[in-house]
GUBA-905414 format. One line per 8 residues: for each residue x, y, z of C-alpha. Coordinates in steps of 0.5 Angstrom, whole numbers, plus 500, padded with zeros to 3 digits. Example, Ala and Ser with C-alpha at 12.3 -4.5 7.8 and 13.67 -1.06 7.14 Angstrom:
2
525:491:516; 527:498:514 $
***
This chain:
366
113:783:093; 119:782:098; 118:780:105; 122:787:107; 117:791:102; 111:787:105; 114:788:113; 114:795:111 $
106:796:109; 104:792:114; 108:796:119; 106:802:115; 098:800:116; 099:799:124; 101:805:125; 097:810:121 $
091:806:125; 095:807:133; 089:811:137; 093:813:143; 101:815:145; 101:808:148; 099:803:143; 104:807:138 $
109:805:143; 108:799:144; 108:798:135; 115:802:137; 117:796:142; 115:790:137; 118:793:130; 124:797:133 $
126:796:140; 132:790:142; 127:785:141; 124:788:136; 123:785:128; 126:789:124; 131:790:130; 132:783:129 $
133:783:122; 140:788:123; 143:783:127; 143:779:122; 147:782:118; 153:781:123; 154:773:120; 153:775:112 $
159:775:108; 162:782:105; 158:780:099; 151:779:102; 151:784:107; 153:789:100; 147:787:098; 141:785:103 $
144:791:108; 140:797:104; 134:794:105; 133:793:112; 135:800:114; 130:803:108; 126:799:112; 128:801:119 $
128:808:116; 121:809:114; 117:805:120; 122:811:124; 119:816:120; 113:813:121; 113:813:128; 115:820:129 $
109:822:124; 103:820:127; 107:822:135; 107:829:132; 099:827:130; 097:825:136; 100:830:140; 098:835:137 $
090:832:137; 091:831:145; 093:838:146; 088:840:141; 082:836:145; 085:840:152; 085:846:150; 078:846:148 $
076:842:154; 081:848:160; 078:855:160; 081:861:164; 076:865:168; 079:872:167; 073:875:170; 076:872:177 $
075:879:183; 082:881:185; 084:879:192; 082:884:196; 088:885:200; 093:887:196; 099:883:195; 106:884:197 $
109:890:201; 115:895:201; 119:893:206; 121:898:212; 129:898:210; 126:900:203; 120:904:205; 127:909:210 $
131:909:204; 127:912:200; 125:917:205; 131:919:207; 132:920:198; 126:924:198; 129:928:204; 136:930:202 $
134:931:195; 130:937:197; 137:939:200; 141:938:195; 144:931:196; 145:926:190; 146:919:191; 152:916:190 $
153:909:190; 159:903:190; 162:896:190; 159:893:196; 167:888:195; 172:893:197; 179:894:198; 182:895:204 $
185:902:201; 178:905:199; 175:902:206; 181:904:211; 188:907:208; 184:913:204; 180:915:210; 185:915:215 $
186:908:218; 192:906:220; 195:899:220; 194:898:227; 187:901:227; 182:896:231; 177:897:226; 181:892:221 $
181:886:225; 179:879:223; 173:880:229; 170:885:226; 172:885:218; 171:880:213; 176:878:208; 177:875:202 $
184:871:200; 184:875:194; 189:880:193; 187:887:191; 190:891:185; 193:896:189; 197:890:194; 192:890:200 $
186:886:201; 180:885:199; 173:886:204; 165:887:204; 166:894:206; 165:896:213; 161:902:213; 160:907:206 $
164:911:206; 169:908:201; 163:911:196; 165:918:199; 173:918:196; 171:914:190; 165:920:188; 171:926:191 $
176:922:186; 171:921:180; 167:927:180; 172:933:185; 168:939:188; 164:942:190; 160:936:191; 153:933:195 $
152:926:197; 149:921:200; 150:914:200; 146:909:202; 147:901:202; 149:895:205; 156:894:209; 159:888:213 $
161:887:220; 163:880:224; 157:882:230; 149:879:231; 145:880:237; 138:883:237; 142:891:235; 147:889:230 $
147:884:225; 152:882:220; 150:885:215; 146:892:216; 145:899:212; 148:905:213; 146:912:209; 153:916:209 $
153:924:207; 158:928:205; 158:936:202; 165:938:200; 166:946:198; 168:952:200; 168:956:207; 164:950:210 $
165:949:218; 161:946:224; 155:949:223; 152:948:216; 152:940:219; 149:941:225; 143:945:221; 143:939:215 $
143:934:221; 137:939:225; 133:939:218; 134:932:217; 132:929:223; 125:934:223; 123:932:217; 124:925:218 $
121:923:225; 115:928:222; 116:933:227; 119:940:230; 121:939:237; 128:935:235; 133:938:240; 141:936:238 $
147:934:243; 154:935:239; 158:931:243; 166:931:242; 168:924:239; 174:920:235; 172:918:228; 179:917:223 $
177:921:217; 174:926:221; 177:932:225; 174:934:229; 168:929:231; 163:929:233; 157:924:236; 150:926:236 $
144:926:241; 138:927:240; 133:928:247; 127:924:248; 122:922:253; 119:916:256; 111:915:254; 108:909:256 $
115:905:257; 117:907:249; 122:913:247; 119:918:244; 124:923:240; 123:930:242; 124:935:248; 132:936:250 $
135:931:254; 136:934:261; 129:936:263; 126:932:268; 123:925:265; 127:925:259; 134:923:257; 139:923:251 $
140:917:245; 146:917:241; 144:916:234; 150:918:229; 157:920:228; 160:925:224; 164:931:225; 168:935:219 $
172:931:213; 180:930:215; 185:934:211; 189:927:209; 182:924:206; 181:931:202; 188:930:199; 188:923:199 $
182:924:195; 185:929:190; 183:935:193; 186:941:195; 185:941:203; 186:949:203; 181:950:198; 176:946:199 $
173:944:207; 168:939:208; 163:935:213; 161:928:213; 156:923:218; 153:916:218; 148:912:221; 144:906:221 $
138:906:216; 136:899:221; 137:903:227; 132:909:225; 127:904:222; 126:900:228; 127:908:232; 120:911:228 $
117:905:227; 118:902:234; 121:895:232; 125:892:237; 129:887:234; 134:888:229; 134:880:227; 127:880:225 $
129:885:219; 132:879:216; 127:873:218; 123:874:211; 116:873:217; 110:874:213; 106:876:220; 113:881:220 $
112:883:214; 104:885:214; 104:888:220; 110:893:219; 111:893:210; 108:898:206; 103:898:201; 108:901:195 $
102:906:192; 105:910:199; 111:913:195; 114:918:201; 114:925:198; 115:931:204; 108:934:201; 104:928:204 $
108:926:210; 115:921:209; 113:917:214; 105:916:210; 102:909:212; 096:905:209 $
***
């Protein structure tokens, strides 16, 4: 027998008899590793002739071959038995109680949404959606804001350096109105939405934040004047604050894509230092509170939009999903919304088993 088929048994032998990872590595080191035999014996090779490493050279790596091979057998081996000695040593207890408060709430952003979804869908409305980055022709030339608008200014809108498709710019949109146009070219009249999401403006204080939610509604038909959007206000609002005693204030307004326009106050009354909605605002002790804007869709966004303007008449309004939250729930600090405190969250999330539904009461809490 060779000294390398002698080597090879030896080596064989040690490592089928390794207890333990730790002693196979250690036989690892002494036979394979830099200092290792049989690592010595390749580098032998370098100082033989052509002749000699011709014929020593197969031996030595068939030799290294097989104690790798070997080594990598009884790893898998003792592997597979510690893991198998730790599965039959670890239990998971699965009659453990659940917790008795429940995990996790719905946040109040979330909890308004899907009021206000429940609330227009029982009026008709769908919901439509749209890119959160827009251009500046959705976001402003389509709705009737020229170049020297404010509204378009650094300070107030965030800009991207990219380039728009149609060669303006790109932007987070500042209000969603865009969706309106996008839904009046994609899908023309007649037409009911609402748009809620996310939109950007350069601001922060403890009412406005950088990025906030805003819900839009537009109807676009025939025969459609001021009227139809003070009742769909009126009917919004009682149903949303979960009372009748909603009293309106129409104000004369500005907005680009409306004409004419119109803000909206609702009254309230001071109880205990808070503003309770109700009551009109020019009894004694009550006062009014702007709450939305909105007015009667501009011809030039109708037929920017591809309608005909003649035929087709419509209204539209905006306002904060943050700022109706922090009016029913009484929050009063915008940022807080954003802060991800559990305390806030407990305090003012609702359990996700209270799904609104204008049976049981939309503003249902547990």
């Amino acid at each position: 027998m060779s000294d390398h088929d002698q080597t090879g048994q030896e080596a064989q032998s040690r490592i089928s008899a390794a207890e333990d990872l730790s002693a196979l590595e250690a036989l690892r080191v002494e036979y394979l590793g830099k200092q290792g035999s049989i690592s010595g014996l390749l580098k032998t090779l370098g100082k033989m002739t052509p002749e000699e490493r011709q014929e020593k050279a197969p031996a030595i790596q068939a030799l290294r071959q097989s104690v790798t091979d070997a080594i990598t057998a009884r790893k898998a081996e003792l592997e597979a038995a510690e893991l198998e000695a730790r599965l039959a040593t670890e239990t998971l207890d699965l009659t453990l109680p659940a917790p008795q408060a429940p995990q996790g709430s719905v946040h109040p952003v979330s909890q308004v949404m899907d009021e206000l979804a429940e609330i227009f869908a029982d009026l008709g409305f769908a919901v439509a959606t749209g890119p959160e980055i827009e251009d500046d022709w959705y976001n402003f030339t389509a709705l009737n804001m020229p170049e020297s608008h404010p509204a378009r200014a650094m300070h107030d809108t965030f800009y991207f350096p990219d380039t728009a498709p149609k060669g303006g710019k790109m932007l987070l949109r500042t209000h969603t109105s865009p969706v309106q146009v996008r839904t009046m070219l994609a899908e023309g009249a007649p037409l009911r939405i609402i748009a809620p999401g996310r939109v950007y403006r350069s601001d922060s204080d403890a009412t406005h934040t950088p990025m906030f939610h805003q819900i839009e509604g537009l109807v676009i038909d025939k025969g459609i004047h001021l009227g139809h959007l003070k009742w769909t206000l009126e009917t919004f609002l009682k149903a949303f604050f979960e009372t009748e005693d909603i009293v309106l204030r129409l104000r004369p307004s500005y907005f680009p894509f409306t004409e004419p326009s119109v803000e909206v106050d609702v009254g309230f009354a001071i109880e205990n230092g808070k503003r309770i909605l109700g009551g009109s605002g020019d009894e004694a002790g009550h006062g009014w509170m702007e709450l939305l804007g909105s007015g009667m869709v501009n011809r030039r966004v109708i037929e920017m939009s591809g309608l005909d303007p003649d035929e087709w008449q419509g209204f539209a309004f905006g306002v904060g999903v943050d700022r109706l939250a922090m009016l029913k729930y009484g929050m009063d600090d915008l940022r807080a919304f954003f802060d991800g405190d559990t305390r806030w969250l407990n305090h003012y999330g609702f359990s996700p088993f209270d799904q609104p539904t204008l049976s049981a009461g939309v503003g249902a809490r547990s």
